[in-house]
N, C-alpha and C positions, 0 to 999 in steps of 0.2 A: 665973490668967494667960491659959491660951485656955478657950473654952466649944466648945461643940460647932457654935454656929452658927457662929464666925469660922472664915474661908478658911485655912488652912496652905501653905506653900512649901517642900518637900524638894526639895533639891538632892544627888546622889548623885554624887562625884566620879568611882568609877572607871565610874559609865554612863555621865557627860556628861550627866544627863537631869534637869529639873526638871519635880517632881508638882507639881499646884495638889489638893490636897485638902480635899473639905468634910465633918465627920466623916471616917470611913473609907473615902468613897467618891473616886476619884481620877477629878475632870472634866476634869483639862485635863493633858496631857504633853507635855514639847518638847526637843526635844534642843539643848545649850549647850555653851560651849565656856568652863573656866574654865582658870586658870592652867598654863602652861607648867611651869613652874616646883613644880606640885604643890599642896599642902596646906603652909598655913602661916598665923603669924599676925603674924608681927614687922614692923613698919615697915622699909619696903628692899628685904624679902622680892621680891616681885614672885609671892608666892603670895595662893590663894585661901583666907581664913580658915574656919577650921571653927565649930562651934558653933549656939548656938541666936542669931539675929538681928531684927530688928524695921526695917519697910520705916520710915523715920525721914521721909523728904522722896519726893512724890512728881514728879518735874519734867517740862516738856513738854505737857500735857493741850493738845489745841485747837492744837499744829502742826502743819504735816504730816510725812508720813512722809519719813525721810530729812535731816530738818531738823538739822545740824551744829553738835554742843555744844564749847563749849570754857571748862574752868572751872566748868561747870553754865550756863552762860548760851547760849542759843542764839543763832548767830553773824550768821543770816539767812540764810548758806548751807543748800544742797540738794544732797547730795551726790552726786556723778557721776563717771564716771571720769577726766574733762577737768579735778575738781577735784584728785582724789586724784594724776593724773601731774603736775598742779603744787605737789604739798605729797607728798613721796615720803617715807614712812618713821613718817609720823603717824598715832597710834593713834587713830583715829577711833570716836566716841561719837555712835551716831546717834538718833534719834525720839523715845526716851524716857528716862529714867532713874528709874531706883527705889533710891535712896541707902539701903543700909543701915546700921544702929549695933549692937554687940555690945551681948548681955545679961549676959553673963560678967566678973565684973570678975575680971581678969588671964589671961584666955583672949583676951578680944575685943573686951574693953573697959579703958578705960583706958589710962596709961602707953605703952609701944611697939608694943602687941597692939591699939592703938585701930582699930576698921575704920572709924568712921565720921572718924577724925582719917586714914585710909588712904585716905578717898574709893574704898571698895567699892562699887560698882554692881552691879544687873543692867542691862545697857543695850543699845542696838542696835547692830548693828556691820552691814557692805556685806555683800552676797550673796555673794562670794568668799571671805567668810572659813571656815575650813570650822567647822559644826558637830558635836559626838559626839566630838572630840575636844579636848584639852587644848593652847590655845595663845593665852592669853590673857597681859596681864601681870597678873592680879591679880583681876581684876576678871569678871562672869557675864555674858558674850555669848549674843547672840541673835537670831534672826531680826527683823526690824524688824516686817514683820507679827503675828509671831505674841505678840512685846514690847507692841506697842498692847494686842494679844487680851488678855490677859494684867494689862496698867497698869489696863485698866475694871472689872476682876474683883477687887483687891484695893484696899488701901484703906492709907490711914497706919496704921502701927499692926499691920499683917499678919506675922503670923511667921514668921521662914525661917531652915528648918533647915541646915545646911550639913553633911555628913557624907563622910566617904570613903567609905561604901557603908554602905545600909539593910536 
């Protein structure tokens, strides 16, 4: 399933922190911000699914930062605060997105526990939102910067762990 040279993605709920590890060694750490709402897998949920995951779609390569998705399509907007006080209350999906799919069938995959029928992300979100803590609806928040950092270093096909603490 992985080898030792493919990249890994640990995601630890109660740190808020996603490892990029190669082998054992951890190159890259960032602090994100998943579900409000907790650990969870069921559609509605508005939790972050647990489990082992696999980055399925990589979206965005070649925008720029801040480039404003809706639907996975980028809108053409560039998000700003003159955007955000005329669209008040929208969950904004910024730079990139790394669409995951469960590997688990009836964990995380499939039927109501589908993440990838859940449109689980890790994706960008605005510099206000805060990181290291939980307050997302579902989905893995992140710096938009450190999201780009991050999109170049992994590849379709990359596996992410999703746990409540490692």
């Amino acid at each position: 399933m992985v080898n030792d040279q493919d990249p890994i993605i640990q995601i630890d709920l109660q740190l808020q922190q996603l490892r990029l590890l190669h082998g054992t060694d951890c190159v890259a750490c960032y602090a994100v911000s998943t579900a409000s709402n907790g650990p969870g897998e069921r559609a509605g949920s508005e939790c972050t699914p647990c489990g082992l995951h696999r980055i399925r779609l990589k979206i965005g390569e070649g925008l720029p930062e801040n480039s404003v998705f809706i639907g996975r399509r980028p809108t053409g907007e560039r998000y700003t605060p003159e955007l955000a006080a005329a669209n008040p209350g929208r969950d904004w999906i910024l730079s990139r997105i790394l669409w995951l799919s469960g590997l688990e069938p009836g964990k995380n995959r499939g039927g109501r526990v589908d993440s990838l029928r859940r449109f689980i992300y890790i994706h960008g979100t605005p510099d206000f939102e805060p990181m290291g803590q939980a307050a997302s609806h579902g989905c893995i928040r992140m710096r938009n910067k450190e999201l780009m950092e991050l999109f170049n270093r992994v590849s379709v096909g990359t596996v992410v762990d999703i746990r409540e603490h490692f």
